[in-house]
FIMI-769898 format. One record per atom (N, C-alpha, C): residue in one letter; x, z, y. Coordinates in steps of 0.2 Angstrom, whole numbers, plus 2048, in hexadecimal, padded with zeros to 3 digits. Layout:
<sites>
AXZY...
</sites>
This chain:
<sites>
X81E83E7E5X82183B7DFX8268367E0X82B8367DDX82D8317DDX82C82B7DAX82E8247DCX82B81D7D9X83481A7DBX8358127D8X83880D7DBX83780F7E2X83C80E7E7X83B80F7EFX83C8147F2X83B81C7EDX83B8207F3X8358267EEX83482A7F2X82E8307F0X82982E7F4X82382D7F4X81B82C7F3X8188327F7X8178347FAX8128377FDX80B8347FFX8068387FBX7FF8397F9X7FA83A7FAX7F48377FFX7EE83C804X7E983A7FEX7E583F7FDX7E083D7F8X7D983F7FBX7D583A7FAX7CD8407FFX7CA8447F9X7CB84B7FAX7C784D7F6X7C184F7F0X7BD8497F4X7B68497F2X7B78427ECX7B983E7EEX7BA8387E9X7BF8377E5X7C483A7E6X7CC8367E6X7D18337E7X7CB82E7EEX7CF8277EFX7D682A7F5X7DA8267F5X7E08257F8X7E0822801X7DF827804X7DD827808X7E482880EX7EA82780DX7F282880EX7F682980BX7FA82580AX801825806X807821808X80E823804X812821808X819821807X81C81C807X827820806X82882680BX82482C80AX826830812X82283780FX82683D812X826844811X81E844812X81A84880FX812849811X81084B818X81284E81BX81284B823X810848826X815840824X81383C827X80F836825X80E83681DX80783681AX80183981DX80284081EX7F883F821X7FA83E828X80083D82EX7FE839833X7FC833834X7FE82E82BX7F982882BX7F282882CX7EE83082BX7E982D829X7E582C830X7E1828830X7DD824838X7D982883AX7D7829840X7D182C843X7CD82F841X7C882A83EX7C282C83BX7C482E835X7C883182FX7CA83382BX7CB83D82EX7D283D833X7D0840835X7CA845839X7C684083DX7C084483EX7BB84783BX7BD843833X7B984582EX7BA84E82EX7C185082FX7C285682CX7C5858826X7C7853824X7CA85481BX7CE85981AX7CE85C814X7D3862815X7DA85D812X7DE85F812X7E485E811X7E686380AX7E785F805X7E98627FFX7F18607FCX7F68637F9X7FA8607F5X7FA85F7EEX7F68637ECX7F48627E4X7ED8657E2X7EB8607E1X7E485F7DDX7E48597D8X7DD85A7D5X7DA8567D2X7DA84E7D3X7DB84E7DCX7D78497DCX7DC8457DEX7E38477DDX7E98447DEX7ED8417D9X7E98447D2X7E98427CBX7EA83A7C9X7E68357CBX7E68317CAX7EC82C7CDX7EC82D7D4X7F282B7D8X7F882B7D3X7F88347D4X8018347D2X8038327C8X7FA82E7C5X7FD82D7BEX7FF8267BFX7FB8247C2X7FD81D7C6X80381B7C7X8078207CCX80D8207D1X8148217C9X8118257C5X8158257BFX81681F7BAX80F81D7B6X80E8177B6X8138107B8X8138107BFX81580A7C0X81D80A7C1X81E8107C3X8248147C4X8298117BAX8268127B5X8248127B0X8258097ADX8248067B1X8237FF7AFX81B7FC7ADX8187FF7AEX8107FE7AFX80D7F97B6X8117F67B9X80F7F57C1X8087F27C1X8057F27BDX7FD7F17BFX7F77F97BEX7FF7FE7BEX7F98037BFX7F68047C4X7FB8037CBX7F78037D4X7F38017D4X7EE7FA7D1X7EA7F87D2X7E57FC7D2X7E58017CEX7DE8057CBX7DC80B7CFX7DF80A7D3X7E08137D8X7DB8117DFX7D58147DFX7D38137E5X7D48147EAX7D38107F1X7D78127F5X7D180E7FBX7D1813802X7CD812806X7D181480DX7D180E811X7D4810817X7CE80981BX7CF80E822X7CB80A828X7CF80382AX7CA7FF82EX7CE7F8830X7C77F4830X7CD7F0835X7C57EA837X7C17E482FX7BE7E182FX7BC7DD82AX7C27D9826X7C67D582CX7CC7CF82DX7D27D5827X7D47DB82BX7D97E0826X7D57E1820X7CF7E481FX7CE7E6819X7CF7DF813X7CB7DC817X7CD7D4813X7D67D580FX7D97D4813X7E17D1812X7E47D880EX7E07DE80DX7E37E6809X7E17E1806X7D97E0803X7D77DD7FDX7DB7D87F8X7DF7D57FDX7E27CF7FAX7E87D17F9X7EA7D67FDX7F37D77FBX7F17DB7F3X7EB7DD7F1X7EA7E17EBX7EA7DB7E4X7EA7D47E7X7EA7D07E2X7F17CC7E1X7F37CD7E6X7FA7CB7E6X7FD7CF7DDX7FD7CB7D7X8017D07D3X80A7D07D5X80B7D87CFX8137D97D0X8177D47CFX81D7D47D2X8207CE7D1X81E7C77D4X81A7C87D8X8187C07DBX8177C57E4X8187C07E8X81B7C07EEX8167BB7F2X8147BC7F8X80F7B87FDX8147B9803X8127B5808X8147B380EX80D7B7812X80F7B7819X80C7BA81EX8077B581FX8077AC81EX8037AB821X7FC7A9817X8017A8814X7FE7A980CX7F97AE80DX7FA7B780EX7F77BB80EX7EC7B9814X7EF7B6819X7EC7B581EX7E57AF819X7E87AB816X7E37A6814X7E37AB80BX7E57AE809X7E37B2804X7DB7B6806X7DB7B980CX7D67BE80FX7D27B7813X7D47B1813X7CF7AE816X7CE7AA81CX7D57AC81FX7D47AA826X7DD7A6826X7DC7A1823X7E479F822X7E879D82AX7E579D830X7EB79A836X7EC7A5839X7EA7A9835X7EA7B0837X7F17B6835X7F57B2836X7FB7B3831X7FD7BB836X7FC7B883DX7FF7C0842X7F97C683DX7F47C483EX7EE7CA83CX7F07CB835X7F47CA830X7F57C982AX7F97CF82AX7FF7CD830X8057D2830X8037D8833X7FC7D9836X7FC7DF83AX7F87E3835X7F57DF831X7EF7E2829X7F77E7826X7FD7E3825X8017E4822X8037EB826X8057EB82CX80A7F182FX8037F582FX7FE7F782FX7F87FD82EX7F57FD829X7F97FB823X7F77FF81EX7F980481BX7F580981BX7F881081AX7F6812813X7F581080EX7F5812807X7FD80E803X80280C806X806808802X80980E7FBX80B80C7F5X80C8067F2X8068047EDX7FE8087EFX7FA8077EBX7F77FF7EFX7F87FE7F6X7F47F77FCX7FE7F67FAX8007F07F7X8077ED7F5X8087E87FBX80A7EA803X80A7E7807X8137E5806X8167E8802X81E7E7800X81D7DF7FCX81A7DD7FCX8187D67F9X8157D27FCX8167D4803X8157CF808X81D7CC80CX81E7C680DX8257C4810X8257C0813X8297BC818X8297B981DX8297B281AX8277AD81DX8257A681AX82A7A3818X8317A581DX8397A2818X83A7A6814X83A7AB80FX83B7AE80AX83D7B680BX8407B5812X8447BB814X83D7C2812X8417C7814X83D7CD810X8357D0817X8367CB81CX8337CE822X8357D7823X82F7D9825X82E7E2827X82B7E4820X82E7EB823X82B7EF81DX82B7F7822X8257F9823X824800826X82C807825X82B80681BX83180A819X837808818X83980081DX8417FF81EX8407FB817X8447F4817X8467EF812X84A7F380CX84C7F880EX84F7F8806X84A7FE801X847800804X83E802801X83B7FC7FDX83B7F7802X8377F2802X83B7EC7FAX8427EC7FDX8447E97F6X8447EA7F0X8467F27F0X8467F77EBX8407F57E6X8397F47EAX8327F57E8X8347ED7E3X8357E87E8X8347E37E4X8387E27DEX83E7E37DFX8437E17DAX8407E77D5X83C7ED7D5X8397EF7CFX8327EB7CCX8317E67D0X82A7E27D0X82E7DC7CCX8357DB7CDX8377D57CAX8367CE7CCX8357D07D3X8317CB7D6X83A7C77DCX83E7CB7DAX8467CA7DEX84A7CB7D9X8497CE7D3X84D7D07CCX8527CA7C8
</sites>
């Protein structure tokens, strides 16, 4: 589906819904996001089901002018305590409002952790439902973005957050 930024590719786990890979990237390279133990589960790989439903009303939604529909899309990816934290937190980051690497770091709790804030950031594999494009570098500049700065711009300037 297409959004702000690009087309969305969509890993959904079958049995729950949750979003499990996602991505500005051909499905491919979506389910190469997914981690290890994901794949050892053995998931089948679907492109359209049911349980891809909530994602893609979401990804419309916000597409839409809705930007608090992400919030509501579950999503489960592996990571240590310290990552899961800083997902949690890029998820309260609202649209339009921006955090810094080391913001992000004492958001999730651990405020002198700013490296490990960036690296919650480069492994997160459900982007744009985990908003890791609203993370940026402590002088304002745009930092990294997995899918290239002008993905990353696109997103915000549709967040209004650069508009």
């Amino acid at each position: 589906m297409r959004i702000p930024g690009g087309s969305v590719a969509v890993v959904a786990d079958p049995l729950d819904g949750a979003v499990i890979a996602s991505g500005f990237a051909d499905i491919a390279r979506a389910i190469g996001f997914l981690d290890e133990p994901t794949r050892q589960r053995g998931h089948r790989i679907v492109r359209s089901s049911q349980s891809l439903e909530p994602a893609r009303q979401a990804l419309l939604a916000y597409s839409e002018g809705n930007l608090l529909a992400l919030d509501h899309v579950r999503v489960r990816q592996h990571g240590g305590e310290f990552t899961q934290r800083a997902w949690l937190a890029m998820r309260e980051i609202r649209p339009g409002d921006t955090d810094s690497y080391s913001g992000l770091a004492a958001r999730a709790g651990s405020p002198r952790a700013a490296r490990a804030a960036g690296r919650a950031c480069a492994r997160n594999r459900v982007s744009p439902f985990v908003p890791c494009h609203r993370i940026i570098a402590t002088d304002g500049s745009l930092g990294g973005f997995a899918y290239g700065l002008s993905v990353k711009t696109e997103l915000l300037v549709h967040e209004s957050a650069f508009g």
